[in-house]
C-alpha positions in Angstrom: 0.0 0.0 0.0 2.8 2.6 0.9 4.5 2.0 -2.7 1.5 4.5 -4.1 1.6 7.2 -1.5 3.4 10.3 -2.0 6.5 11.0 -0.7 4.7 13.2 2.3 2.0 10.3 3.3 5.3 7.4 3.2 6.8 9.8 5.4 3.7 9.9 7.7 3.1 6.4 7.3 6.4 5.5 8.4 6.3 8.2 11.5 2.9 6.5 12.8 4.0 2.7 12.4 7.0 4.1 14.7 5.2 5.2 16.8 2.6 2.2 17.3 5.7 0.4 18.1 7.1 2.4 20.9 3.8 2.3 22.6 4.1 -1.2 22.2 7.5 -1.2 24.4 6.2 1.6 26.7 2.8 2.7 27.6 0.3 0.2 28.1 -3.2 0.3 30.0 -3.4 -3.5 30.3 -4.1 -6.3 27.9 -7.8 -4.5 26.2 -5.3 -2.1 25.4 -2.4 -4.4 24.6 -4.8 -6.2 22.4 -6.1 -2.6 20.0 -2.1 -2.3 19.6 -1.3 -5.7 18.3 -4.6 -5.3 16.3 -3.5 -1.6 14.7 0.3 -3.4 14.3 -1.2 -5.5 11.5 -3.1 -2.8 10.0 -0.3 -1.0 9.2 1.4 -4.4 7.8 -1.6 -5.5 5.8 -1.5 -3.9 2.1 -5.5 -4.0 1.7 -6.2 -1.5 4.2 -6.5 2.1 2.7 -4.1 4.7 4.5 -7.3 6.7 5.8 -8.7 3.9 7.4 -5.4 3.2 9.1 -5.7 7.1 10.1 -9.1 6.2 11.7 -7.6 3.0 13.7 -5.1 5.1 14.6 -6.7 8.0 16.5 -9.5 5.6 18.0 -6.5 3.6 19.5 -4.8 6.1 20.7 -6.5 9.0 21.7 -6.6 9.8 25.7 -3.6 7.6 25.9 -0.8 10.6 25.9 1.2 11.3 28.9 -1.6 13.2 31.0 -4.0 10.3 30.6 -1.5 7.7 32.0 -1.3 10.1 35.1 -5.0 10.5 35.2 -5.1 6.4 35.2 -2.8 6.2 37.9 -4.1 8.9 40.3 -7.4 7.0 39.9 -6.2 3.6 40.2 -4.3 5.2 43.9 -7.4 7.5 44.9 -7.3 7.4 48.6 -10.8 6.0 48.5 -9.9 3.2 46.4 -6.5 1.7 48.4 -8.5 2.5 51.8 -5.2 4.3 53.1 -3.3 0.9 52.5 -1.2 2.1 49.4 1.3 5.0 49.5 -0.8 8.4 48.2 0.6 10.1 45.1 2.0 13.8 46.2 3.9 14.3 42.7 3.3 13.6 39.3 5.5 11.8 37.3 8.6 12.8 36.1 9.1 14.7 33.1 11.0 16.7 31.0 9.5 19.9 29.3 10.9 21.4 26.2 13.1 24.4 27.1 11.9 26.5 24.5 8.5 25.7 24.7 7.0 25.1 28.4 3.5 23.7 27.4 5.0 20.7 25.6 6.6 18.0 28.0 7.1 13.9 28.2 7.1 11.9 30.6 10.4 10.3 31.6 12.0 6.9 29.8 10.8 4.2 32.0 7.8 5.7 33.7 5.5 5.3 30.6 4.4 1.6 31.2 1.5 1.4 32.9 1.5 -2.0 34.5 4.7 -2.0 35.5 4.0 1.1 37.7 1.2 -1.0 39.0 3.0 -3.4 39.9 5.6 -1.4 41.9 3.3 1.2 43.9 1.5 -2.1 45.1 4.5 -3.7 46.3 5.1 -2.8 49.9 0.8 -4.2 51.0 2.5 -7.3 48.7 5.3 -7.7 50.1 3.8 -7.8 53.6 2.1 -11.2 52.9 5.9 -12.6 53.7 6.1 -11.2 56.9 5.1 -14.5 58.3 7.9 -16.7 58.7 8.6 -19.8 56.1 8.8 -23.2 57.3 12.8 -22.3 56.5 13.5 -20.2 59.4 17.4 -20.3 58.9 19.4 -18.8 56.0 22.8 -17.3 54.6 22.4 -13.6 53.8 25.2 -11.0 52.7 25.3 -7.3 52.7 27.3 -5.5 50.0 28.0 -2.2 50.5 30.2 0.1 48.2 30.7 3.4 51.0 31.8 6.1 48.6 34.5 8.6 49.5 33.0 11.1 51.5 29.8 8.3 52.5 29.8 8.0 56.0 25.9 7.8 55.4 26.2 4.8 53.4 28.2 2.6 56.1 25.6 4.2 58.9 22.5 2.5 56.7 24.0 -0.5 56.1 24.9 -0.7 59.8 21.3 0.1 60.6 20.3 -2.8 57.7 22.3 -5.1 59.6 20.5 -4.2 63.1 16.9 -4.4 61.6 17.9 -7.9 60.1 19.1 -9.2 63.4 16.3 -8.7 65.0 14.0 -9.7 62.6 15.8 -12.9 61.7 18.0 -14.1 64.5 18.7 -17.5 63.2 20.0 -16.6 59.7 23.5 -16.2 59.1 24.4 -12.2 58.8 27.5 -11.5 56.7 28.8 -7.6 55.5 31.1 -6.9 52.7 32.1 -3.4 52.5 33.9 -1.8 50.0 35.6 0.9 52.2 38.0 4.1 51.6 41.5 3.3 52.9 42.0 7.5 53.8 39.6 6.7 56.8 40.2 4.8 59.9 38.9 1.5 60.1 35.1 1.9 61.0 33.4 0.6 63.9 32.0 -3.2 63.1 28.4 -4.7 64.1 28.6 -7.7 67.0 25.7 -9.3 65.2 27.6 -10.4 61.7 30.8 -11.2 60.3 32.2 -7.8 58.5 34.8 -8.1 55.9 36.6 -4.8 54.6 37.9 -4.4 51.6 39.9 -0.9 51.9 40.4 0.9 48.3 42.5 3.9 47.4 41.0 6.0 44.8 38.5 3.8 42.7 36.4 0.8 44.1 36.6 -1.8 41.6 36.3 -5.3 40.7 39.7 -6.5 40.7 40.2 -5.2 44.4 37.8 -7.3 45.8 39.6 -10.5 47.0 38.5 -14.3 46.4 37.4 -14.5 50.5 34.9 -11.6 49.9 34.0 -13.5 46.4 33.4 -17.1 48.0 31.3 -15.4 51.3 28.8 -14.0 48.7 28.9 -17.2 46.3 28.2 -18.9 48.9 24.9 -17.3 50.2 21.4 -17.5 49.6 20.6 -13.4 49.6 22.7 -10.9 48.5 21.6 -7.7 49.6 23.3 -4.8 47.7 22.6 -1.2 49.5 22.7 1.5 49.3 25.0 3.0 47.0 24.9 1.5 43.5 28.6 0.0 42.8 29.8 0.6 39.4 30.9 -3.0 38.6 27.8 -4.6 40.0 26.6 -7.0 36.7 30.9 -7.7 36.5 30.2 -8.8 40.0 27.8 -10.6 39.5 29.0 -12.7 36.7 32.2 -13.3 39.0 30.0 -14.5 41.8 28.0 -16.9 39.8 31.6 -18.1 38.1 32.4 -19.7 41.5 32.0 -23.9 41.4 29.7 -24.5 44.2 27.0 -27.0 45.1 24.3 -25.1 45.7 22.4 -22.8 43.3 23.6 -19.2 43.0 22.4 -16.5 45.1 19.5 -14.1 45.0 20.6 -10.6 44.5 18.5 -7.7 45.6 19.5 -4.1 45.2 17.7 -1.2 47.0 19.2 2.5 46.3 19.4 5.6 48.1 16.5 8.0 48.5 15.1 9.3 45.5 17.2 7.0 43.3 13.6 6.1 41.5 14.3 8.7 38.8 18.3 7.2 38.2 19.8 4.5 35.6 20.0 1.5 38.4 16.8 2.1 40.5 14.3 3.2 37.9 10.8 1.2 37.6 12.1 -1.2 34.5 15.7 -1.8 36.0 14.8 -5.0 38.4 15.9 -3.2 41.5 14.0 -0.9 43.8 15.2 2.6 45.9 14.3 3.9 49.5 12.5 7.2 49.3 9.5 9.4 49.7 7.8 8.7 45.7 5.2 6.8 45.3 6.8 3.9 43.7 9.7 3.9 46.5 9.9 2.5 49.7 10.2 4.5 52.4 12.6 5.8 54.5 14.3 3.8 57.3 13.3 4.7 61.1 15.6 4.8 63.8 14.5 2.9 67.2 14.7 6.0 69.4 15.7 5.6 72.8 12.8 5.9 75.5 14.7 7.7 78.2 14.9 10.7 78.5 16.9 13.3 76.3 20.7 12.8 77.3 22.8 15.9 79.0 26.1 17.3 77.6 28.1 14.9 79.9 27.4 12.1 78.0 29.2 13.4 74.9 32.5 11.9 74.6 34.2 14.1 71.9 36.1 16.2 74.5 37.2 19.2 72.2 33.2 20.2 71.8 33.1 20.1 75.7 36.2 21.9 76.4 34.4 24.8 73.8 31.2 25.0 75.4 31.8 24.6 79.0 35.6 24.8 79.5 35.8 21.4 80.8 35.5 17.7 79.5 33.4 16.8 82.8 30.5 19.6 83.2 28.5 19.1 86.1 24.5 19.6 86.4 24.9 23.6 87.4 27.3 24.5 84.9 25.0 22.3 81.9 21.9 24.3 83.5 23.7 27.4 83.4 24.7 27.1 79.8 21.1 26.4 78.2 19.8 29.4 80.6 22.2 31.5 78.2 23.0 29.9 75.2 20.8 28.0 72.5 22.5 25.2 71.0 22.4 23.9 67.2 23.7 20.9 65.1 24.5 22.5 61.8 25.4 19.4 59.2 25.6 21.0 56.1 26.7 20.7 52.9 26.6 24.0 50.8 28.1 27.4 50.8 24.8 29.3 50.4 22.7 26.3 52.2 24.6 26.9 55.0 24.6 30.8 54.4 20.8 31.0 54.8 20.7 28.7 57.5 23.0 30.9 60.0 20.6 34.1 58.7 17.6 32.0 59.2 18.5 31.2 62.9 19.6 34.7 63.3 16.4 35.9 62.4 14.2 33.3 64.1 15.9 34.4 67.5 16.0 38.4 66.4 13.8 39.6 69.8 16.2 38.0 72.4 19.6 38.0 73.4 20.7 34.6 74.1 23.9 33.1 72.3 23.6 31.0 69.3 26.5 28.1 69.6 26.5 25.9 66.3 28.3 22.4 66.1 29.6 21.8 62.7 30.9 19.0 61.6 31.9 19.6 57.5 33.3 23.1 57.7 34.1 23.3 54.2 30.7 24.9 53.0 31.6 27.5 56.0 35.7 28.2 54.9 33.7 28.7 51.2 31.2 31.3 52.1 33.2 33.0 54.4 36.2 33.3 51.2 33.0 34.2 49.1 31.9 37.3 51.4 35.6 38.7 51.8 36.4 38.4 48.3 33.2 40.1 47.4 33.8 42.8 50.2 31.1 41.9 52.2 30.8 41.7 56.1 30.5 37.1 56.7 27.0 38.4 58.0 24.4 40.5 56.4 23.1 41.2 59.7 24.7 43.5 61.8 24.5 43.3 65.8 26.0 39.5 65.8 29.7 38.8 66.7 30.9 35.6 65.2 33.6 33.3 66.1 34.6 30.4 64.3 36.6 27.5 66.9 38.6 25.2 64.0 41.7 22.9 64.3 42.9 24.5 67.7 42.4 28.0 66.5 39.7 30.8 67.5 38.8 32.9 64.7 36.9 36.2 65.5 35.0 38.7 63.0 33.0 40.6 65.2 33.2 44.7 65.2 32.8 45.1 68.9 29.7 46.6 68.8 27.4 43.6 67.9 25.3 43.2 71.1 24.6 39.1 70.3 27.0 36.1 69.6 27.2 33.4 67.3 29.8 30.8 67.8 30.8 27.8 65.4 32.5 24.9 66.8 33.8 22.7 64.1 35.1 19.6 65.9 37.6 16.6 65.1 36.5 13.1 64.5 32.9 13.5 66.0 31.7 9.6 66.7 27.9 8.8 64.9 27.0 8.2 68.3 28.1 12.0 69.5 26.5 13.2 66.8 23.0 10.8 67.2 23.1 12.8 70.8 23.8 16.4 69.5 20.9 16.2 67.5 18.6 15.2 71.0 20.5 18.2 72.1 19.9 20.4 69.6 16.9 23.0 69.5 14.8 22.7 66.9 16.0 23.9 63.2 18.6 21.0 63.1 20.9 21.7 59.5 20.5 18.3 57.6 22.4 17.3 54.2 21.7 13.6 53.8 19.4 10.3 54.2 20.9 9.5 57.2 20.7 12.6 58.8 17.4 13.0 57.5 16.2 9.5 59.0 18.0 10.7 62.6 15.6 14.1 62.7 12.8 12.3 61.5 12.7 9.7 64.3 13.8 12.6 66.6 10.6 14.8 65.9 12.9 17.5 65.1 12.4 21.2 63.0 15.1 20.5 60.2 17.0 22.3 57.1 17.7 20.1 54.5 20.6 21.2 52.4 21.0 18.4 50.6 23.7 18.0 47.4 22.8 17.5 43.9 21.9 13.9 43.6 19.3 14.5 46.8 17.1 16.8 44.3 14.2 14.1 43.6 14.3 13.3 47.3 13.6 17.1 48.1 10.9 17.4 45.4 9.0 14.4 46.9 9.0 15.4 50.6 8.0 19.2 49.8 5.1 17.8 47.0 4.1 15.6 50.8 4.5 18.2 53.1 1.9 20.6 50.9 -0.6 17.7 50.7 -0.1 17.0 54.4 0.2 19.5 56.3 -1.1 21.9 54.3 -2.6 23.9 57.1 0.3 24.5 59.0 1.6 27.8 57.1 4.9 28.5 58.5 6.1 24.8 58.0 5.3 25.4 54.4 7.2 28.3 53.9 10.2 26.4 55.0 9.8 23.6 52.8 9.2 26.0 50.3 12.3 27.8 51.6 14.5 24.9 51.3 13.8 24.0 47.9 14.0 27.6 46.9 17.6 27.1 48.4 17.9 24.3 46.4 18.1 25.8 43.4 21.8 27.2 43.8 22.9 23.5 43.9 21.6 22.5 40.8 23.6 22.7 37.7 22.9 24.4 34.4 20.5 22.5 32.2 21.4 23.2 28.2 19.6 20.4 26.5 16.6 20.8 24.8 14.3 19.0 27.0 15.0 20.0 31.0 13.7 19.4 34.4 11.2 22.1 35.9 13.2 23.9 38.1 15.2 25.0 35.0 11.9 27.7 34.8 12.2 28.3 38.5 14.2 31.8 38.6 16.4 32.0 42.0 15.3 34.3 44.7 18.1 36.0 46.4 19.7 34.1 48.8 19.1 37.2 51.9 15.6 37.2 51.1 15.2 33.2 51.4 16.9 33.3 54.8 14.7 35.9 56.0 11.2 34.5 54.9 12.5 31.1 56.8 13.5 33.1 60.0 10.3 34.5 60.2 8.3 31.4 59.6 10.1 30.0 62.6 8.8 32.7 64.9 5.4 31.1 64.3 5.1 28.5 66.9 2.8 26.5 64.6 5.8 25.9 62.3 7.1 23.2 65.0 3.9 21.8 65.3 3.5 21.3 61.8 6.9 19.4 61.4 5.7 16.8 64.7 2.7 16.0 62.1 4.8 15.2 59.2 7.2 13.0 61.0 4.5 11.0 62.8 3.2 11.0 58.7 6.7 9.8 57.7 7.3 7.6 60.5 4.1 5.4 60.1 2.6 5.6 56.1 6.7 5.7 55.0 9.0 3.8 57.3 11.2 0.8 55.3 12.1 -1.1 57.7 9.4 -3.3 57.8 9.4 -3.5 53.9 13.7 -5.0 53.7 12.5 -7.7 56.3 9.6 -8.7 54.0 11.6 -8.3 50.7 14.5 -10.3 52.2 11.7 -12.9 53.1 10.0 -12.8 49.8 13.7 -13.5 48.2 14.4 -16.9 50.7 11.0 -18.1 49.4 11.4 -17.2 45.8 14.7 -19.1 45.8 13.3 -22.1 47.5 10.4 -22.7 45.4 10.6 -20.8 42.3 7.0 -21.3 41.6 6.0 -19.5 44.6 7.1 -16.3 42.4 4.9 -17.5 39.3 1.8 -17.6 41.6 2.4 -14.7 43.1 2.9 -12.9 39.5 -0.7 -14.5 38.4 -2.0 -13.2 41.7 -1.5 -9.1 40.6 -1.6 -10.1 36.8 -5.1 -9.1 36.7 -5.2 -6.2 38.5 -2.1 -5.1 36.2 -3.8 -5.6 33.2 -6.8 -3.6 33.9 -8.9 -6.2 34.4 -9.9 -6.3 38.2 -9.4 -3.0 40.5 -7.3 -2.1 43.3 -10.3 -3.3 45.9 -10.4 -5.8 44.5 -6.8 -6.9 44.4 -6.3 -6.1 48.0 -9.0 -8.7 49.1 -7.2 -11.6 47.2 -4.0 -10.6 48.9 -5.4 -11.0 52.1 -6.7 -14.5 51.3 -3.5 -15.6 49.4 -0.4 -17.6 51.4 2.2 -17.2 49.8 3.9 -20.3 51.3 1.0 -22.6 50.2 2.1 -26.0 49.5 4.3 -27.1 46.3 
């Protein structure tokens, strides 16, 4: 038929056959739509059809099914009223890119376009649960790889945490940690409850450094859990586990990313692994088990620099900690950026602008502080746009002052050595609310705190930050002055972000930058409303229990042990949502069968 078009309709033709087949890798609204796809496919490969018929097949077929429709399916396969509060709510869209030159025309993201496959992953946490009962195979071999990066503390806290969580929800099964770990640090603190194995690296973590011992504890296990940081060589790895000669079958590999990793080339919803995080198709954040006692003094810091600072003495008694809060308010400040951390100090400065107490700061990363203060004095400026506040900066032994000697207020920054994560777990008990945040881990700490926070996260955190503003509007909403400093930090957020020159960008690349001053000053103000704290208690009793993840690794790790020991357990359990997928049954309805089902029914 296309030999007797012209050379404009073979060029259409060809554009719209194309097309028809993309859709047929992407998008799909389950198998009635699967099915008007295969049947428009051999439309266009059947010679006897006229072209304007094909036209006709074409727009019936398609129409609705663009990029806002998929969202409208998904928003109304979630609805609140339809999951019953059981499945995580959608607070943002899905991601897109719009065209730079022309706003109004946008797409959504490679790998967020198929329909049951997004489905399938928003459903998975209420799915998962089903293996929270234990198997008739109570004991098993499980290994955590861990890749910490070079500046990724975080990453060796999580896994830590993983490995705590695990003990206690399977005490029987064999805990093992390989940990891919920078040789310029000391060697880290190691978990009583598993067998750690380091493997130090220079510059690079790669393949070839990790040693045959490290290689034979993963071959030989039945899980290996890879989190939270992807590592580069992780298929290599793979391969060279399964390469090993051993009796049993190879392991089952599971690979759960960072927050907000949804939206990256390992963790996205076609990649086979899964991310922690605040989207809807992620699975929460993990929880720390607060302690129940009650908040602990000064005294039971151990880094003895930060006592010397604040009380001149490593041993203050009960007067002299009394005396100290009666004049002083105390802050943990752990930030990451030169202006983050620039609107942060001018924030707390103007949050505490109507009394006279002293603001003391902890800071553990100085370098965001050394770079704004280098900015201000090349630029001429004074290191704080608001006069009336003597700073002093305490750093490596030396005292560092930049006040006039008229400022009628101080402001001290104490930047300690080698501060322990348990020192720091207590100085953020300690700390007053407005606790300065740059990562997951930190994030998790104020969360399961109940703490006022400033995230200043770096560039890779920018889903992450998108996700928990888009949930803190729908959330709480009504608490005013909490929104403005979500709003507040994103608007901070902005300077971190690099400069977008494709075609097709992200939506903050239409988001003009507000002046830094101006930012710090709307936040200082917003936390002079005494709502604001109450508004941030709500969202981390939100977070805390629709969002936690640690009940979600137990029941993954679970699902994995069962999956491995009968494979067809994972063939029922993929008929089981099949349905639902597909657009055939609805979410009600899917949540009743997965009540009745077991998935350890008998083989």
């Amino acid at each position: 038929m296309s030999q007797h078009l012209s050379p404009f309709h073979s060029e259409l033709f060809a554009f719209l056959k194309r097309d028809v087949e993309m859709r047929g890798k992407g998008e799909m609204a389950g198998s009635a739509f699967d099915s008007e796809l295969k049947k428009l496919q051999g439309a266009f490969n059947d010679p006897r059809i006229p072209f304007g018929d094909i036209i006709e097949q074409y727009h019936s077929a398609l129409s609705g099914r663009g990029s806002i429709h998929l969202e409208k399916q998904l928003l109304h396969t979630f609805s609140p009223k339809a999951g019953g509060g059981a499945i995580p709510r959608m607070y943002r869209g899905l991601p897109r890119y719009f065209r730079r030159d022309y706003p109004a025309d946008f797409r959504i993201k490679e790998h967020f376009t198929h329909l049951p496959t997004l489905k399938r992953l928003a459903i998975e946490k209420i799915l998962f649960r089903r293996y929270e009962r234990p198997s008739l195979f109570t004991s098993a071999k499980l290994t955590l790889l861990t890749w910490v990066i070079g500046d990724g503390w975080g990453d060796y806290i999580a896994a830590f945490e993983m490995i705590e969580l695990l003990k206690k929800r399977f005490p029987d099964w064999e805990l093992s940690w390989v940990v891919l770990f920078p040789q310029r640090f000391s060697a880290p603190p190691t978990p009583k409850s598993c067998k750690t194995h380091l493997v130090f690296y220079d510059k690079e973590a790669k393949l070839a450094l990790i040693d045959r011992e490290s290689l034979e504890i993963l071959r030989t296990s039945d899980i290996i859990l890879h989190s939270p940081t992807f590592f580069p060589d992780f298929s290599a790895l793979q391969e060279a586990v399964s390469n090993i000669a051993f009796s049993r079958p190879t392991p089952q590999w599971l690979s759960i990313g960072e927050y907000g990793f949804v939206e990256s080339k390992w963790y996205h919803p076609c990649s086979g692994n899964c991310s922690m995080g605040l989207h809807f198709l992620e699975k929460g954040i993990l929880i720390r088990e607060t302690p129940t006692e009650q908040i602990p003094s000064f005294a039971s810091i151990k880094n003895e620099q930060m006592l010397q600072w604040l009380f001149g003495t490593t041993e203050p008694d009960h007067t002299a900690m009394a005396r100290y809060r009666e004049e002083n308010r105390f802050y943990l400040a752990y930030l990451s950026s030169p202006i983050g951390g620039a609107i942060y100090l001018h924030a707390l400065i103007k949050a505490h602008e109507n009394e006279q107490k002293g603001l003391d700061l902890c800071v553990p990363d100085v370098g965001w502080l050394l770079h704004y203060i280098d900015a201000q004095m090349r630029a001429g400026r004074p290191v704080l746009e608001i006069e009336g506040v003597a700073l002093a900066l305490y750093y490596q032994g030396k005292y560092v002052s930049f006040a006039k000697g008229t400022e009628t207020k101080a402001m001290r920054i104490f930047c300690p050595e080698g501060l322990l994560a348990e020192d720091f777990r207590r100085l953020i008990q300690l700390s007053e609310e407005f606790v300065g945040i740059r990562g997951n881990q930190s994030f998790s700490e104020v969360v399961s705190h109940n703490k006022v926070f400033f995230y200043d996260g770096r560039e890779h955190a920018r889903y992450f930050l998108k996700d928990l503003v888009a949930l803190a509007e729908n959330r709480i909403g009504a608490y005013k002055g909490a929104i403005k400093v979500f709003r507040a930090m994103a608007d901070a957020f902005l300077y971190t972000l690099p400069l977008q020159e494709g075609a097709w960008v992200d939506e903050t690349y239409f988001q003009g930058k507000k002046e830094w001053i101006s930012i710090a000053m709307s936040l200082g103000l917003a936390l002079q409303d005494p709502e604001t704290a109450s508004g941030f208690k709500k969202l981390s009793r939100i977070l805390t229990e629709e969002h936690s993840f640690n009940d979600f690794l137990g029941d993954a790790l679970q699902r994995q042990l069962q999956h491995r020991l009968h494979p067809t357990s994972a063939e029922r359990e993929a008929a089981l949502v099949r349905p639902f997928t597909e657009g055939e049954i609805k979410l009600s309805q899917l949540l009743i069968h997965i009540q009745q089902w077991n998935p350890y029914g008998i083989f």
